[in-house]
C-alpha positions in Angstrom: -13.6 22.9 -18.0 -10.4 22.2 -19.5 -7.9 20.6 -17.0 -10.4 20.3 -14.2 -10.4 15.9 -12.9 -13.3 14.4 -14.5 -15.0 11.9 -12.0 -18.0 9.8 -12.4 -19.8 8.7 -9.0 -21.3 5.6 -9.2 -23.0 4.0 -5.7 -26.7 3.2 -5.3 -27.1 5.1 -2.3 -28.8 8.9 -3.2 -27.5 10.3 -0.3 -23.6 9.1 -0.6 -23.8 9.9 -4.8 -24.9 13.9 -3.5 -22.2 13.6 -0.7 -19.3 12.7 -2.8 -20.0 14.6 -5.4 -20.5 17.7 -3.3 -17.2 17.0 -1.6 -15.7 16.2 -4.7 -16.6 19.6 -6.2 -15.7 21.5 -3.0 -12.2 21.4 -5.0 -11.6 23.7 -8.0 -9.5 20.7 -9.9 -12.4 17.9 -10.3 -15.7 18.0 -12.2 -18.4 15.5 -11.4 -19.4 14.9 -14.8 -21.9 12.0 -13.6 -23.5 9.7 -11.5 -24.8 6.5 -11.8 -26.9 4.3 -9.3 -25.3 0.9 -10.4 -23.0 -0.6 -12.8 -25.3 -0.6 -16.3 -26.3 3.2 -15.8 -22.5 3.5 -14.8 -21.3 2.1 -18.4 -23.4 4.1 -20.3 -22.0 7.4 -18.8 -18.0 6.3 -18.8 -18.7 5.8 -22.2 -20.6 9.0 -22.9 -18.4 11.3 -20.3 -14.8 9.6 -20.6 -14.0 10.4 -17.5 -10.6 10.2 -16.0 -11.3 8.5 -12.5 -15.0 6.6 -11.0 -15.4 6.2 -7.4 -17.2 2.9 -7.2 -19.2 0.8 -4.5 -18.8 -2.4 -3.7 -22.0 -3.3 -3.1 -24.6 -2.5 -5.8 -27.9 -3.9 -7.3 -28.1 -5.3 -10.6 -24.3 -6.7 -10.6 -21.4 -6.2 -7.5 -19.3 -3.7 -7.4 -16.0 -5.9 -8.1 -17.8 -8.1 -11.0 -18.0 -4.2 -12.6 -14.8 -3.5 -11.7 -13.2 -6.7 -13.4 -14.9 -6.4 -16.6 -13.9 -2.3 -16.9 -10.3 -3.5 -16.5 -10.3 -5.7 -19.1 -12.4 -3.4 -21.5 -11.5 -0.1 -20.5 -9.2 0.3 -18.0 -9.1 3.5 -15.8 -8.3 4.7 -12.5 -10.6 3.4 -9.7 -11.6 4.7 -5.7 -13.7 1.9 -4.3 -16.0 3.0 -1.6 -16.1 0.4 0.9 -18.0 -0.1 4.3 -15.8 -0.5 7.4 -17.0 -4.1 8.4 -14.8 -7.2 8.0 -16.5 -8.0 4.9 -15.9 -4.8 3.3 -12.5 -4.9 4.2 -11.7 -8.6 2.8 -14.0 -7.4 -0.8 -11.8 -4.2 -0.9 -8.5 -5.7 -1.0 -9.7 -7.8 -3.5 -10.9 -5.1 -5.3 -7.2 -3.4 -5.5 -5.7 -7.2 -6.4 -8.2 -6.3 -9.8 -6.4 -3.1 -10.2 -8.6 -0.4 -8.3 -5.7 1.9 -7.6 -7.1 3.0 -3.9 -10.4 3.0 -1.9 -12.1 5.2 1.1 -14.3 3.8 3.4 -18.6 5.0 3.1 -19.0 8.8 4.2 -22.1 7.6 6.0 -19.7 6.2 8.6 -18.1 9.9 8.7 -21.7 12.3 9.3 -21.0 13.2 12.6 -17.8 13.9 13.5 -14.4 14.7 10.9 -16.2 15.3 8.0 -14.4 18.1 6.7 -11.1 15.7 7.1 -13.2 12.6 5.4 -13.5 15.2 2.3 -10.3 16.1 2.2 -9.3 12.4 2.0 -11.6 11.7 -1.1 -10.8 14.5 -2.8 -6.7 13.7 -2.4 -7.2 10.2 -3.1 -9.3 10.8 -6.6 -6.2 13.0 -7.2 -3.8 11.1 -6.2 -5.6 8.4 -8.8 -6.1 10.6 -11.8 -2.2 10.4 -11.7 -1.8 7.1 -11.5 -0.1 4.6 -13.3 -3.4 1.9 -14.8 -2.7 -1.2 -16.7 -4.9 -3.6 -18.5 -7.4 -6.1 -17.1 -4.2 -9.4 -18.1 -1.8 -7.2 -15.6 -3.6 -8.5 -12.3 -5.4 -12.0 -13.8 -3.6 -15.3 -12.0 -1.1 -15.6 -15.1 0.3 -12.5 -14.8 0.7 -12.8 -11.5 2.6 -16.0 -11.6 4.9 -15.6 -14.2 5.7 -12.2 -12.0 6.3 -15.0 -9.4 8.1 -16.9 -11.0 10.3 -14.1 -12.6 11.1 -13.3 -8.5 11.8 -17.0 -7.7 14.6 -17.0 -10.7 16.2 -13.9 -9.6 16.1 -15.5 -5.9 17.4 -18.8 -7.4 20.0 -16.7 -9.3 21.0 -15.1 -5.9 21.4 -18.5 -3.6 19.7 -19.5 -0.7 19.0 -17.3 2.0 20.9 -17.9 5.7 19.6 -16.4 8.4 23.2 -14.1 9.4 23.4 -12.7 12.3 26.5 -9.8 13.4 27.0 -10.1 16.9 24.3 -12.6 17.8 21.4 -10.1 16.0 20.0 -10.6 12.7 18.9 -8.0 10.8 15.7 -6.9 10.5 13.6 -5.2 7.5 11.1 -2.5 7.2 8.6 -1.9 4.9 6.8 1.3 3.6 3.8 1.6 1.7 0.4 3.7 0.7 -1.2 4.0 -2.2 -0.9 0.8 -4.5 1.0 -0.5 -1.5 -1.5 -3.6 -0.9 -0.5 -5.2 -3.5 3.1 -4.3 -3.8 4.0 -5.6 -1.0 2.1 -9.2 -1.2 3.9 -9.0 -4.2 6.9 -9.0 -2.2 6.4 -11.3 0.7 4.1 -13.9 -1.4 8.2 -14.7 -3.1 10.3 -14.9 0.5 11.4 -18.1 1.8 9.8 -19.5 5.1 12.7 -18.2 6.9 13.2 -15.1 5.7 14.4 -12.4 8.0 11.7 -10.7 10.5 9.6 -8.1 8.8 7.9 -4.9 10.1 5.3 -3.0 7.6 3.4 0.3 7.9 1.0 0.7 5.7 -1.8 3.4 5.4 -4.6 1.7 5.8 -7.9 1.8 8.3 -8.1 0.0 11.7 -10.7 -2.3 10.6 -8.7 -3.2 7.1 -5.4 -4.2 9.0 -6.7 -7.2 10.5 -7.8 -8.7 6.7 -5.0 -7.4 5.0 -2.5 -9.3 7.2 -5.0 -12.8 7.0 -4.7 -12.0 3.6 -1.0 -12.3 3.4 -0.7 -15.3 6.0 -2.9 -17.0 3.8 -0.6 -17.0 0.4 3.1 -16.5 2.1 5.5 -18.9 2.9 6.1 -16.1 5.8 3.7 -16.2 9.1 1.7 -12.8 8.9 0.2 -10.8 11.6 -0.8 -7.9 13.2 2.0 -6.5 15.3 1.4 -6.6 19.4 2.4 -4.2 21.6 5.9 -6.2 23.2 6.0 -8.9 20.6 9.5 -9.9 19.8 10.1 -10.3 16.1 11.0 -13.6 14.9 12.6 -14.9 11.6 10.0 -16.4 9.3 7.7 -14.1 10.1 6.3 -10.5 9.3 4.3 -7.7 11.4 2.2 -5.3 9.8 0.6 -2.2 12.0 -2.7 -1.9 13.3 -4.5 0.8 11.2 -4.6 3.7 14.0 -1.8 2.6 15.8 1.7 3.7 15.2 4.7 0.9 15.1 8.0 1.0 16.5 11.1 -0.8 16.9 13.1 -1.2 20.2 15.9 -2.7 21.6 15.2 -4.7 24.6 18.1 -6.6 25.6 19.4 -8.4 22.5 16.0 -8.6 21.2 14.3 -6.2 19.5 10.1 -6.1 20.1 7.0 -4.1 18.8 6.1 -1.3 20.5 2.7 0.8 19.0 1.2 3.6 20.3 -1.7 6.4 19.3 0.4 9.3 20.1 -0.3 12.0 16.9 -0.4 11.5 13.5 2.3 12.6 11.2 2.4 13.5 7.9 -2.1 12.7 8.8 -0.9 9.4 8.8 -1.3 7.3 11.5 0.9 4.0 11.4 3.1 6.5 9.7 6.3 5.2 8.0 8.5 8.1 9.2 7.8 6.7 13.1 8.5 3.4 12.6 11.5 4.2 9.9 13.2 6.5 12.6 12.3 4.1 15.0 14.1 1.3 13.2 17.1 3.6 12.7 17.7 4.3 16.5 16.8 0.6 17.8 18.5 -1.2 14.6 20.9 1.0 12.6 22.8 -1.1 10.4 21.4 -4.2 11.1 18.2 -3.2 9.6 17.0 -2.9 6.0 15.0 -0.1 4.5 12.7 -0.6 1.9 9.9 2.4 0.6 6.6 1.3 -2.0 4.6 3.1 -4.0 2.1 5.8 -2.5 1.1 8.9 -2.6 2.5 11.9 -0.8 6.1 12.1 1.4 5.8 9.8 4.4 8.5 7.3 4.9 11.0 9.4 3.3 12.5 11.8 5.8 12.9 8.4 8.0 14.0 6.6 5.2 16.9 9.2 5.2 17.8 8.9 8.9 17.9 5.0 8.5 20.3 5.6 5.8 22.5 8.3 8.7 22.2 5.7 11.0 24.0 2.6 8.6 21.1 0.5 7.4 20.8 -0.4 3.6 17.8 1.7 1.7 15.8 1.1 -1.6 12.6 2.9 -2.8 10.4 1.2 -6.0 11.1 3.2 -9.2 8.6 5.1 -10.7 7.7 3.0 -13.8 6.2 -0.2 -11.3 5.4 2.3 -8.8 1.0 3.3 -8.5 2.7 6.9 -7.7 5.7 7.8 -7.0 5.3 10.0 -4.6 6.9 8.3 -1.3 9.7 6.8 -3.2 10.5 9.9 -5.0 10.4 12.1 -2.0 13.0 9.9 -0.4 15.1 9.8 -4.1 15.0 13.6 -3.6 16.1 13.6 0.2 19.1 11.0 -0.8 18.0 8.8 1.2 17.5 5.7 -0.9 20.8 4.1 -1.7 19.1 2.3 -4.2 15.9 2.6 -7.0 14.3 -0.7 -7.8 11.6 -2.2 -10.0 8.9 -4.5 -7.7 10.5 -7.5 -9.0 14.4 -7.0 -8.3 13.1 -6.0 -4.7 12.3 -9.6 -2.8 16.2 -11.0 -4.0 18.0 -7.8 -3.1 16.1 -7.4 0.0 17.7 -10.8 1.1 20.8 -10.2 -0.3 21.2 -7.1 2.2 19.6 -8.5 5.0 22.4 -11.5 5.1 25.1 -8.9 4.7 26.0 -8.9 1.0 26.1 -5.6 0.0 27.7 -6.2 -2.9 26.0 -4.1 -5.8 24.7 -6.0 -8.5 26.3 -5.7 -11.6 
């Protein structure tokens, strides 16, 4: 029907192809126009369907699921959910996966049978949404060039804006916090992978699984300058370095004594989020004020912006991604909407102005 999301299914497991597409379909807004047990089947029917999102395994007979992926970016590039299994090796093949371009991924519904699978549903059926609307670019966007000459556009602009000095106001240095969801992976290695080894301390939330956390920040240790990790409950932030929240665990900032420390906790979701970026956002505002940097991704829905606002109450400097690098502009464009971004940035501007505001010169560019 006219207007409805047209999704092809493509996973060699029976069982998860009727799952998905029954949850799928639950919705009155998506069509499951297809299935396909592996990647050949799954080229004949995008080319016979043209459908406007695939849900793809990573693990499929005949050739893998990211092999696929890599060669429908270059060809015929379209949004893509990766369905991944919850291991470490699904995790470290996912994120992969969304360095190719797969815009966001859920993890197998065979992990979900026997409990929360009414929530599980709603999830695929928001994320294939979320991706229909999605900004996709060609196959050359994420290869190694493009991504270095986006590097190297970010060192020049850093080059152009002087060395960073670790300044401090009062004996504290500022801190910076990061939030992200959807196309948020690779947004912000985008943005750390360019920071000097002694950049300011760093604390992400990003929505992302428990068992994905722990790869995602091994990840980023393993190309930054920065050390990455998963935040600790009590750890003390430390310049150079960058904490990113346990998937299922909620991260705050406080104030203990002149230094400020992780604190995470599984009190309730909010916004279904859970690290959400309005906690730790709210949390930054009351431990940090202005001494702390805001800084809102791409991803879908509103969390991060209502926090983003009271960081902005409480003194700290804001910026949100624009729309035109953002995946969606949801998160940013719910906190342009609040007022609480001082600034809108593309991806690239963000790493040098970042800086610029975290050693006190809040100087607009001109």
């Amino acid at each position: 029907m006219p207007g409805k999301i047209r999704v092809v299914v493509v996973d060699d497991s029976a069982l998860v192809r009727k799952l998905l597409t029954r949850m799928l379909e639950s919705d009155p807004g998506i069509e499951v126009v297809a299935t396909a047990p592996d990647p050949y089947v799954a080229r004949d029917q995008i080319k016979r369907h043209d459908p406007d999102v695939i849900t793809l395994d990573v693990e499929m007979p005949r050739m893998d699921g990211l092999t696929f992926l890599e060669n429908l970016m270059r060809l015929r590039p379209m949004p893509v959910v990766m369905v991944s299994s919850l291991t470490h090796d699904g995790a470290k093949v996912t994120l992969q996966a969304l360095e190719l371009g797969a815009v966001d991924f859920v993890t197998k519904p065979a992990q979900q049978l026997s409990v929360k699978l009414q929530d599980y549903a709603a999830e695929v059926v928001s994320k294939v949404k979320a991706a229909a609307r999605a900004r996709v670019s060609s196959r050359e966007t994420y290869s190694g060039e493009a991504r270095e000459a986006f590097r190297q556009r970010v060192r020049e602009s850093l080059r152009e804006a002087g060395a960073y000095e670790a300044r401090s106001t009062g004996g504290r240095q500022k801190v910076v916090a990061i939030g992200a969801s959807t196309g948020g992976t690779e947004a912000i290695r985008r943005v750390l992978e360019c920071l000097p080894p002694n950049a300011p301390p760093i604390i992400i939330s990003q929505h992302i699984p428990a068992s994905f956390s722990g790869p995602f920040a091994e990840r980023l240790n393993g190309i930054c300058s920065l050390t990455v990790r998963e935040a600790e409950n009590g750890v003390p932030l430390m310049p150079g370095h960058a904490y990113v929240a346990p998937g299922d665990y909620h991260l705050r900032l406080r104030r203990d004594g002149a230094r400020l420390v992780c604190r995470l906790d599984q009190s309730a979701t909010v916004n279904r989020h859970r690290p959400s970026v309005d906690v730790m956002f709210e949390s930054v505002a009351q431990a940090a004020g202005s001494e702390s940097v805001g800084v809102l991704l791409t991803g879908m829905g509103r969390d991060g912006a209502e926090g983003l606002l009271q960081m902005r109450k409480a003194g700290a400097s804001t910026m949100v991604q624009d729309e035109a690098s953002s995946t969606v502009w949801g998160m940013p464009g719910a906190a342009v909407q609040l007022g609480a971004a001082e600034e809108i940035l593309g991806l690239e501007a963000i790493p040098a102005r970042m800086l610029a505001l975290a050693q006190g010169d809040t100087a607009r560019p001109a």
